[in-house]
N, C-alpha and C positions, 0 to 999 in steps of 0.2 A: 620452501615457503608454502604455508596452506594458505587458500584464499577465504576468505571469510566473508560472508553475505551480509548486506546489511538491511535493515527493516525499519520503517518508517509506519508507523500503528496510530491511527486513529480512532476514537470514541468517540463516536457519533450521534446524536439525538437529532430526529426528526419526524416531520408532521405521518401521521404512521397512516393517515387516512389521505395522503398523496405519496403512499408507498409506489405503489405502480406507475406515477411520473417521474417519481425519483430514480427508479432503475431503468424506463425509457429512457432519461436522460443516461447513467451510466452505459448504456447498450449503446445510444448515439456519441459517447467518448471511445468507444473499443479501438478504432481506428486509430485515434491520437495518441492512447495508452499506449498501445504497440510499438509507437514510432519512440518512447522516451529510450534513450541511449543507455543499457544496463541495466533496464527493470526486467525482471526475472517472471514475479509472478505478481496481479492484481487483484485481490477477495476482499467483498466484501460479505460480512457474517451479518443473520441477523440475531441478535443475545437477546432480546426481550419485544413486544410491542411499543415503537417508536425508537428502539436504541440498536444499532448497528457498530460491529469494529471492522473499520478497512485495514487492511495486510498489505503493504508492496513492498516486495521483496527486488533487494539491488546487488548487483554484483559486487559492491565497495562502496563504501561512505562517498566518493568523491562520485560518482555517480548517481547515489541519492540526492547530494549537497546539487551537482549540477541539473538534476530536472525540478531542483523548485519552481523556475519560474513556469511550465509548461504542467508542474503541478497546483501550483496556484491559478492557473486560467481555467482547468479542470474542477477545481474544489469550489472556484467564485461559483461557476454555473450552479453548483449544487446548493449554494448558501439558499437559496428559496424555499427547501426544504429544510432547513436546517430549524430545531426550535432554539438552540444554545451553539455557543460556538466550538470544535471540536476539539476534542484534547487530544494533542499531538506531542507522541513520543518517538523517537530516535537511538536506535543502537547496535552495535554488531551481536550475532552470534554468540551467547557465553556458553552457550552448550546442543550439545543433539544427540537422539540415540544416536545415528551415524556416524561411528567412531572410525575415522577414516585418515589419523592424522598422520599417516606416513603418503599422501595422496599428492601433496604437494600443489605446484599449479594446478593441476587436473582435478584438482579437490568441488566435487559439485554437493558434497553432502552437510554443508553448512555454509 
């Protein structure tokens, strides 16, 4: 069985002239982030002036599905910043360079 990561991707828009309270705030979440059961990896990009995509990466859907609500306490704080509300997509893995499908459990490359 390969394990399959899953990704929870938000598009972002915010006040781009409270960019550096917006990321003080994300820097005083790191603690919390860390502590969600099965998140892998936490980025946020910035793609344009005032528009950012957050990336966290989960070891399985069910792990995704279970740190809503300690990701919703996380994203409330953020709403201050926020000019629109974030588009939020959900999905596994359909592909990766890392072609690793004989890896089974031990599978880290997708």
């Amino acid at each position: 069985m390969v394990h399959i990561m899953y990704y929870r991707i938000n598009t972002i828009s915010f006040d781009a002239s409270r960019k550096d309270e917006f990321m003080a705030y994300a820097d005083s979440m790191r603690s919390e982030m860390k502590t969600i059961a099965g998140v892998q990896s936490i980025c946020i990009i910035e793609t344009s002036e005032g528009q950012a995509t957050g990336v966290a990466i989960y070891d399985s859907k069910a792990s995704a599905e279970d740190a809503l609500p300690q990701i919703q306490k996380i994203m409330g704080g953020m709403k201050e910043f926020f000019t629109a509300p974030p588009d939020l997509k959900l999905g596994p893995v359909m592909w990766s360079m890392n072609d690793k499908s004989d890896c089974g459990d031990e599978c880290c490359c997708c």
